[in-house]
C-alpha atoms as one frame of an Amber mdcrd trajectory, in Angstrom:
protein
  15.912  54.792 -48.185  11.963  55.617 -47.260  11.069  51.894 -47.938  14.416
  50.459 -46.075  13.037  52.633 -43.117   9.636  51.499 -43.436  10.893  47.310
 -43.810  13.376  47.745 -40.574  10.135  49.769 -38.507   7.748  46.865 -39.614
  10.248  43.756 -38.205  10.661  45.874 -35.313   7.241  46.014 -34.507   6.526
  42.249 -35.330   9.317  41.607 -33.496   8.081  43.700 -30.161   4.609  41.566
 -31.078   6.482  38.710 -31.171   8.429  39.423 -27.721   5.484  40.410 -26.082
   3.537  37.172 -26.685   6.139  35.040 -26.029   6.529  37.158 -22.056   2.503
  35.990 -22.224   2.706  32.750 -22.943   6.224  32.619 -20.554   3.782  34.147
 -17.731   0.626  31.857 -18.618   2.560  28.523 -18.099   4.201  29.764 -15.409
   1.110  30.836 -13.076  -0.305  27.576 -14.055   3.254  25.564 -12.848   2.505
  27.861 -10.203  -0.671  26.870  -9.249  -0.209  22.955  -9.337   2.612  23.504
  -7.020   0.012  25.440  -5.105  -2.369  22.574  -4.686  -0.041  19.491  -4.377
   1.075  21.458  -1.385  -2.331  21.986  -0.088  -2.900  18.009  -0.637  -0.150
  16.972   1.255  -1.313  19.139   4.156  -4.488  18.014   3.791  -3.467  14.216
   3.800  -1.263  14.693   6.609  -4.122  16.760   8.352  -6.301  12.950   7.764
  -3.196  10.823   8.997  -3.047  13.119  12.528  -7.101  13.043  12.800  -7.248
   9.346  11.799  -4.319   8.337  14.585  -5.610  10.667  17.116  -9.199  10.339
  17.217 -10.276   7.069  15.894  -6.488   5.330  17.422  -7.493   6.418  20.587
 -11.553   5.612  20.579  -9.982   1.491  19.912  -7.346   1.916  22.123 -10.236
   2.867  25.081 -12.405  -0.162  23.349  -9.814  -2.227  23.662  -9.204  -2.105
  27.481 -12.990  -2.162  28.211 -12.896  -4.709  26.833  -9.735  -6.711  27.873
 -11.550  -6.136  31.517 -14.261  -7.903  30.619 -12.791 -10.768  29.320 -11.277
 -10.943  32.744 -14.110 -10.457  35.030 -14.846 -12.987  37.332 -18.753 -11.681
  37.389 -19.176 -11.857  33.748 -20.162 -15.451  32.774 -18.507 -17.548  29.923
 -20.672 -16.570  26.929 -20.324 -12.793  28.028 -16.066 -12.566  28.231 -15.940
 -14.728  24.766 -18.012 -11.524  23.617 -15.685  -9.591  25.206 -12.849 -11.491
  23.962 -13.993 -10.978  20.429 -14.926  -7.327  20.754 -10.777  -6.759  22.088
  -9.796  -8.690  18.781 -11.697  -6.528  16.332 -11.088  -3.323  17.796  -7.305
  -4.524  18.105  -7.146  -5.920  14.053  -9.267  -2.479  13.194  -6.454   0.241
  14.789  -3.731  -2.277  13.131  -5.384  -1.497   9.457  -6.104   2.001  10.512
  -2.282   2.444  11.150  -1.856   0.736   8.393  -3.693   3.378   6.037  -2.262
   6.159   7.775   0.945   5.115   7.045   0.149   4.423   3.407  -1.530   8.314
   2.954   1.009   9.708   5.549   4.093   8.473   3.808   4.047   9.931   0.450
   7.241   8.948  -0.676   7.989   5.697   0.324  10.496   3.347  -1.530  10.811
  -0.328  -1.932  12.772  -0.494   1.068  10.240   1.174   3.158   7.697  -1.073
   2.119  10.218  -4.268   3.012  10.089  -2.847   6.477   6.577  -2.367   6.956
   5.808  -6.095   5.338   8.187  -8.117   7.632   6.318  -5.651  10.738   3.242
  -7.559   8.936   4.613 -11.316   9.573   5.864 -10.549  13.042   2.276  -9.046
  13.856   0.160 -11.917  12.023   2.182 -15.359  11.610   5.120 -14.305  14.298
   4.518 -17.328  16.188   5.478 -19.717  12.903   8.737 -20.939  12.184   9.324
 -18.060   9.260  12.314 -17.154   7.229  11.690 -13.800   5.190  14.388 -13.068
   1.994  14.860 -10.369  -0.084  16.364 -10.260  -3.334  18.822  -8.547  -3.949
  19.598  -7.679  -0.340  21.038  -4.339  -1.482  18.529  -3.638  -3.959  18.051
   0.084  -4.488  14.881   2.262  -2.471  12.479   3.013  -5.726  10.277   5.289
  -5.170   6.542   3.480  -5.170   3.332   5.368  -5.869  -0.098   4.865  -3.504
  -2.160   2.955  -5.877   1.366  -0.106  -6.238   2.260   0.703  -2.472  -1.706
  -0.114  -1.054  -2.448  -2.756  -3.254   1.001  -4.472  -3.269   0.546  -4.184
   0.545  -2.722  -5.229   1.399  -2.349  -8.164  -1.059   0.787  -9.229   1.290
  -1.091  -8.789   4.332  -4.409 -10.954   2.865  -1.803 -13.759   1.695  -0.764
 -13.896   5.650  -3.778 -13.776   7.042  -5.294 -17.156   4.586  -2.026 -18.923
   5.855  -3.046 -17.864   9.956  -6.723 -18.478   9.089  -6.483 -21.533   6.598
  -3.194 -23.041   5.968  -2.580 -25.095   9.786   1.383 -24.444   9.219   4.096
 -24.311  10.971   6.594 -23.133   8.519   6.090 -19.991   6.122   8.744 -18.772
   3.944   8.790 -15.230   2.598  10.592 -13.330  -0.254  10.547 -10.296  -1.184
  12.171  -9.095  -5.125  12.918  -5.879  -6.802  14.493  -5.954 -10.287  14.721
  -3.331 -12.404  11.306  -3.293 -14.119   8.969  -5.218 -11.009   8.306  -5.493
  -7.384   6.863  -8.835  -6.154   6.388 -11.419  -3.018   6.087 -14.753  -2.751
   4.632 -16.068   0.511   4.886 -19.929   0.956   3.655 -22.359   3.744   3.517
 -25.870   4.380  -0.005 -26.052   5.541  -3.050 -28.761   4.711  -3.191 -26.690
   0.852  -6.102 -27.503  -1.474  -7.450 -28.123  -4.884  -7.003 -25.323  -6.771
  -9.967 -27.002  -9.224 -12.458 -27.147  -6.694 -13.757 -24.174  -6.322 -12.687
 -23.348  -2.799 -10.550 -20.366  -3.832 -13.526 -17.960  -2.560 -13.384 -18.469
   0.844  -9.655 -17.925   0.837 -10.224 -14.407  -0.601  -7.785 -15.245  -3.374
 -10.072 -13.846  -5.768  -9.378 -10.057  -3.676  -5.584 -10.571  -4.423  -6.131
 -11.230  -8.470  -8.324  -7.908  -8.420  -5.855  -6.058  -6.412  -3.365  -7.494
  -8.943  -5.708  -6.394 -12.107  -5.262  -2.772 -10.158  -1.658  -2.222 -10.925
  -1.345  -4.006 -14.162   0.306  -7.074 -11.907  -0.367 -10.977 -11.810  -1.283
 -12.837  -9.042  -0.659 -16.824  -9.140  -2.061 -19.635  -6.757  -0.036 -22.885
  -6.426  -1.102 -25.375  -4.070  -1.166 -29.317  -3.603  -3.686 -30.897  -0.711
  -1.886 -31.695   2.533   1.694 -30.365   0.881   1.090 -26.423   1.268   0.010
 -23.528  -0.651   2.165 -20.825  -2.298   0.919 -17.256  -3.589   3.243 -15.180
  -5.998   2.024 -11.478  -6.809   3.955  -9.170  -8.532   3.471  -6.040  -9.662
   5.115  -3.842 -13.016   7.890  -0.700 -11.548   6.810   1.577 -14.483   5.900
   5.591 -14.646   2.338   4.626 -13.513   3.496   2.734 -10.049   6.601   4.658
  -9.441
């Protein structure tokens, strides 16, 4: 009976032990689940504090440059060489607040989706190639709002953006046709135009910054693919992989 009473006292006590590290270990993971919840919250304050400071200060600083500087370009005491400055300095200081808004929305909206981004792209081709005869397409139409992380969502973005600007800056067309496709596993655009094009062998590809969208591609494990034919158009397909790392 003395060594059944000693047995049962001994697996009580290692049990106790036992219970009392596991209420440790319970409490250690805990404070640290704790504490990460702690500082995402603090970073989303923070990033929102950015996106307010960013749209208030800076937005309103080119907003005054940019009516300086629109009265300049229309002063009749200002001669030609001085409102072509002026007219210059209005057009940066208007494409500079349209990227800052741009970043803010990209560190201000933390959760975006696929069909956010859709929204903000076609704001893109009204604001850069508007006056072009355009036809934008998604596929599917109904497809389903993923959630997209900041490193897909900026990349994938700018990379749109830098395809519209070579057609404005480079392409001379009058047509540009858009789509936009989510499937299951990828997120990609395809922005076509039926401009003067060029020799994809030459060496030209440089001054079209196409080298910036294979980079931004390399960024998020994508692929970015040039396809054009002189006097016949250019078209640029970038796509991008919808896995835990993007999403």
């Amino acid at each position: 009976m003395r060594e059944d009473k000693i047995e049962f006292a001994s697996a009580a006590m290692t049990s106790g032990v036992g219970t009392l590290g596991g209420v440790a270990v319970f409490g250690w993971l805990w404070m640290i689940v704790r504490q990460r919840g702690v500082r995402r919250r603090d970073s989303e304050r923070l990033r929102e504090q950015i996106a307010r400071d960013l749209h208030d200060d800076i937005g309103s600083n080119l907003a005054g440059i940019v009516l300086i500087s629109e009265v300049g370009t229309k002063s009749s005491e200002a001669s030609p060489e001085i409102r072509k400055d002026f007219h210059e300095i209005k057009e940066t200081a208007e494409q500079t607040s349209e990227a800052m808004r741009d970043i803010v929305w990209l560190i201000h909206v933390d959760k975006a989706g696929a069909r956010d981004m859709l929204i903000k792209m076609r704001g893109s081709v009204e604001l850069i190639v508007g006056d072009l005869n355009t036809t934008i397409e998604s596929k599917p139409a109904d497809f389903k709002n993923r959630p997209l992380g900041l490193p897909l969502r900026r990349n994938f973005f700018f990379a749109f953006k830098e395809s519209l600007h070579n057609v404005r800056k480079h392409a001379q067309a009058t047509t540009v046709a858009i789509r936009f496709t989510v499937t299951h596993s990828e997120l990609s655009f395809e922005v076509a135009d039926n401009g003067v094009g060029f020799d994809v062998n030459s060496g030209k590809e440089s001054g079209y910054g196409l080298e910036n969208l294979r980079r931004r591609a390399e960024q998020v494990n994508g692929r970015c693919k040039i396809d054009s034919i002189p006097e016949q158009g250019t078209t640029i397909s970038f796509s991008a992989p919808l896995n835990r790392k993007n999403s």
